[in-house]
N, CA, C and O atoms as CSV, one atom per row, in Angstrom:
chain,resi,resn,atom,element,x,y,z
A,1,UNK,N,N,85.297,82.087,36.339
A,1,UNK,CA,C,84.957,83.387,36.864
A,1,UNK,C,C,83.714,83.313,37.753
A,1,UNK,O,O,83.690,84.014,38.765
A,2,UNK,N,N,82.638,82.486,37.443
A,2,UNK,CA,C,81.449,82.121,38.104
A,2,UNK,C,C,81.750,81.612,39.293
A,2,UNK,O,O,81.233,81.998,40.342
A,3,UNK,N,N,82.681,80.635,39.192
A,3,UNK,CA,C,83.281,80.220,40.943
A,3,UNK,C,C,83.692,80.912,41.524
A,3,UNK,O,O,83.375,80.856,42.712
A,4,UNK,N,N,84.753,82.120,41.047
A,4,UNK,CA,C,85.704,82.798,41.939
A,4,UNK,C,C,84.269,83.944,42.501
A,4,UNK,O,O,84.395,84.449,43.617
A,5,UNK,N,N,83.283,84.200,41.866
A,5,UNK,CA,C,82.185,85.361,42.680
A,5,UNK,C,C,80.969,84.504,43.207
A,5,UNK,O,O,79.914,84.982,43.622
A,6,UNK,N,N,81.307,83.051,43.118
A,6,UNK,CA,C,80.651,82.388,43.921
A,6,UNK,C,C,81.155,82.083,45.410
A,6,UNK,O,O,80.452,81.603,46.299
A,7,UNK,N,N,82.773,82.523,45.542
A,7,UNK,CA,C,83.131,82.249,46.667
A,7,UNK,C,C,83.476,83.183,47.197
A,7,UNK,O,O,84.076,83.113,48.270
A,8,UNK,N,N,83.158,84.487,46.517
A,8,UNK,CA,C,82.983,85.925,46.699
A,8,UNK,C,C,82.166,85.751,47.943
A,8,UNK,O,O,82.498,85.672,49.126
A,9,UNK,N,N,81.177,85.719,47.432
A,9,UNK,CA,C,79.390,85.885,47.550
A,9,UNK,C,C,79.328,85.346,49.192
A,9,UNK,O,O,78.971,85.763,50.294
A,10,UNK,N,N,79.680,84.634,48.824
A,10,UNK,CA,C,79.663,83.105,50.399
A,10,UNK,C,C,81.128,83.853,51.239
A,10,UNK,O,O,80.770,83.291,52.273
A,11,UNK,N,N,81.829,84.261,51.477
A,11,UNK,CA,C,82.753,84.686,51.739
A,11,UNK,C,C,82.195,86.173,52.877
A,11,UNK,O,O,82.428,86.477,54.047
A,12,UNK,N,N,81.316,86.826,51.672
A,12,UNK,CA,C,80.648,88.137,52.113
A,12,UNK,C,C,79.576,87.435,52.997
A,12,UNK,O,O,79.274,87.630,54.174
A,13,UNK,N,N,79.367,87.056,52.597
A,13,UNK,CA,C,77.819,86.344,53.394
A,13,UNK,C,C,78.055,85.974,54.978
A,13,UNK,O,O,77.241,86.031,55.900
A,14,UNK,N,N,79.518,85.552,54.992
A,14,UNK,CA,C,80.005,84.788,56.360
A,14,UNK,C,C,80.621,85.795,56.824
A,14,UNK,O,O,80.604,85.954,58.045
A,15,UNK,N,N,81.380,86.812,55.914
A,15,UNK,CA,C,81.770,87.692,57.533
A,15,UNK,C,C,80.216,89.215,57.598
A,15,UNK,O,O,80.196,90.206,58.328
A,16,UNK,N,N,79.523,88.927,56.901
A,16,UNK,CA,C,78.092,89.746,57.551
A,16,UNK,C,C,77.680,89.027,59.242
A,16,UNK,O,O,77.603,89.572,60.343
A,17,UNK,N,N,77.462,87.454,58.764
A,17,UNK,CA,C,77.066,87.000,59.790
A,17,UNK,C,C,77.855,86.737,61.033
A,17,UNK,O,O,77.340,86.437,62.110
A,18,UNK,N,N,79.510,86.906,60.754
A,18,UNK,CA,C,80.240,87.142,62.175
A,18,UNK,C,C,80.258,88.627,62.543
A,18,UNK,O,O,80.775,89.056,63.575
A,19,UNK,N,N,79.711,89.306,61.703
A,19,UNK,CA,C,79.986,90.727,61.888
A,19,UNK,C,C,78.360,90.619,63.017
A,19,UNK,O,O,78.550,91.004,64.170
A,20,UNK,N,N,77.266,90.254,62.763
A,20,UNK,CA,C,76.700,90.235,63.912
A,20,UNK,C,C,76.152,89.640,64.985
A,20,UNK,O,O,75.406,89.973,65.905
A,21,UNK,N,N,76.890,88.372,64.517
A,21,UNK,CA,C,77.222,87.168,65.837
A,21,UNK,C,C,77.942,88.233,66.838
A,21,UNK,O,O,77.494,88.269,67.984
A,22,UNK,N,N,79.012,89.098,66.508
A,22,UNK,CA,C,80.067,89.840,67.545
A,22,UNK,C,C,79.011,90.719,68.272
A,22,UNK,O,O,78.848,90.787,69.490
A,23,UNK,N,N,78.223,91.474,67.165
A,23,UNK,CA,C,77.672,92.476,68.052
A,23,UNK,C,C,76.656,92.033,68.990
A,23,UNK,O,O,76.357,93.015,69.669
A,24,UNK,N,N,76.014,91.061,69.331
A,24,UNK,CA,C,75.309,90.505,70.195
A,24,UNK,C,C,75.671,89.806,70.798
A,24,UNK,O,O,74.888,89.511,71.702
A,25,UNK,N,N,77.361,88.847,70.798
A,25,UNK,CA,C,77.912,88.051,71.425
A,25,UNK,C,C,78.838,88.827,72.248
A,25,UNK,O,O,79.179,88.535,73.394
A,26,UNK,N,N,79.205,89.812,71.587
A,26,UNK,CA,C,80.801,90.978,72.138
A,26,UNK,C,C,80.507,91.415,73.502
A,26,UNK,O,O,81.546,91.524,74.153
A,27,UNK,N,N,79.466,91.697,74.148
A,27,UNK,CA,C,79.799,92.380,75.341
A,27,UNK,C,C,79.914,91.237,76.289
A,27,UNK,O,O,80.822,91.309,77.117
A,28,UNK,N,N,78.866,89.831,76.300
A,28,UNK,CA,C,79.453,88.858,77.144
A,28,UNK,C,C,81.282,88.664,77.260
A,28,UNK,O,O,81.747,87.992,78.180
A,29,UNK,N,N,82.036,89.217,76.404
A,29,UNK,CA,C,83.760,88.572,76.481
A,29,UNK,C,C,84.058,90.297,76.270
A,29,UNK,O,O,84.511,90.775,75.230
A,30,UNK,N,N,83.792,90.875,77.168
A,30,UNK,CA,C,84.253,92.252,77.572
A,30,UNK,C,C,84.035,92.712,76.490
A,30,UNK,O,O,84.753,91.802,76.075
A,31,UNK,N,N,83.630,93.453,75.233
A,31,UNK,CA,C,83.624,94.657,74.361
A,31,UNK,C,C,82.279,95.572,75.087
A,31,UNK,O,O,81.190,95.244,75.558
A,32,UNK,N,N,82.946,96.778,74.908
A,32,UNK,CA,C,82.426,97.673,75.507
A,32,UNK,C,C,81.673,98.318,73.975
A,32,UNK,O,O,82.387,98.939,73.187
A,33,UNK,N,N,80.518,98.140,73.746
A,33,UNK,CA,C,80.392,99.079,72.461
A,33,UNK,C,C,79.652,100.735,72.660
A,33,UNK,O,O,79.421,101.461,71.693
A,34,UNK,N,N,79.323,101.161,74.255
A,34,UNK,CA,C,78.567,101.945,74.572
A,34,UNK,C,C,79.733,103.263,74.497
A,34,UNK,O,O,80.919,103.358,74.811
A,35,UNK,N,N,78.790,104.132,73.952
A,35,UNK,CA,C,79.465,105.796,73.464
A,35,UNK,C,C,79.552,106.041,75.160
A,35,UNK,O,O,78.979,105.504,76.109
A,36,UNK,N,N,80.783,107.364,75.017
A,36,UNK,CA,C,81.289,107.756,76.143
A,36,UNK,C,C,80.233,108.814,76.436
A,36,UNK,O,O,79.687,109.417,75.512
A,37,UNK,N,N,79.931,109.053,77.770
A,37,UNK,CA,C,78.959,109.798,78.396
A,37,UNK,C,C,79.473,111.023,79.337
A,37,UNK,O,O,79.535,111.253,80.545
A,38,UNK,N,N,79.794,111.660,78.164
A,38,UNK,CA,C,80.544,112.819,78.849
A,38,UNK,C,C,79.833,113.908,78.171
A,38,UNK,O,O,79.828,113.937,76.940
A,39,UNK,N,N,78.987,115.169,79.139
A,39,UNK,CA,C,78.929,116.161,78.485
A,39,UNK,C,C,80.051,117.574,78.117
A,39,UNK,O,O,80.646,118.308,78.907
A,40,UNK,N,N,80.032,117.575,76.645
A,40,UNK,CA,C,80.843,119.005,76.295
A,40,UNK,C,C,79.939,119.901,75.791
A,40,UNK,O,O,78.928,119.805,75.094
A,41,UNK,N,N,80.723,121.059,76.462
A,41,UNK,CA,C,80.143,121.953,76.286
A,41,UNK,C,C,81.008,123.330,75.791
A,41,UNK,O,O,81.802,123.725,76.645
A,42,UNK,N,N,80.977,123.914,74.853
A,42,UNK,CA,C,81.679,124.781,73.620
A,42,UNK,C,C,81.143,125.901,73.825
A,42,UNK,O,O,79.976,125.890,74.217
A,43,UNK,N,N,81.768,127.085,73.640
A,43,UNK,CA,C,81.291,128.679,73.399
A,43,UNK,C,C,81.104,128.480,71.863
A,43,UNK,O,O,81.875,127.983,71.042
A,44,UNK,N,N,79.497,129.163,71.668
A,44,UNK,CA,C,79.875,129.399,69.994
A,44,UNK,C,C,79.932,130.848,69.883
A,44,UNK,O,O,79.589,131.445,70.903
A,45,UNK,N,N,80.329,131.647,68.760
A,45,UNK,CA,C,80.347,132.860,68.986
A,45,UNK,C,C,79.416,133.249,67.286
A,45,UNK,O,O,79.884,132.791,66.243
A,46,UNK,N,N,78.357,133.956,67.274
A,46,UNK,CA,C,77.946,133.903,65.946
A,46,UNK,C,C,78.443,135.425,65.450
A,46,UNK,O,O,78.422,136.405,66.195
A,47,UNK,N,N,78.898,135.448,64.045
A,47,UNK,CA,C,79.289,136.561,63.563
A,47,UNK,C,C,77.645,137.247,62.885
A,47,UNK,O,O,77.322,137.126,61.704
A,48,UNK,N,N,76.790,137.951,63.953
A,48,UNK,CA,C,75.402,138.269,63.216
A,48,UNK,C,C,75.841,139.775,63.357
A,48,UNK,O,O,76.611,140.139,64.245
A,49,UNK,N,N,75.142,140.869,62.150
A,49,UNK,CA,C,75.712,141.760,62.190
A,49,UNK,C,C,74.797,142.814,62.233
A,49,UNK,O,O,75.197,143.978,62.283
């Protein structure tokens, strides 16, 4: 049981560190991670009485 959450552990450990190898490697091989820059704009209507 000690092995199988030892290879848990190391398992988690390695996709943390591809998880942010990507985010600093990703936009050189095209990922776009930038939010869309569009303004909206909504009627609110308040029910004040």
């Amino acid at each position: 049981m000690a092995r199988l959450a030892k290879y848990l552990a190391i398992l988690i450990l390695l996709a943390a560190i591809a998880l942010v190898a990507y985010a600093y490697i990703g936009p050189w091989f095209g990922a776009d991670f930038s939010a869309p820059a569009a303004e909206v704009r909504k009627p609110v209507v308040l029910n004040a009485d």
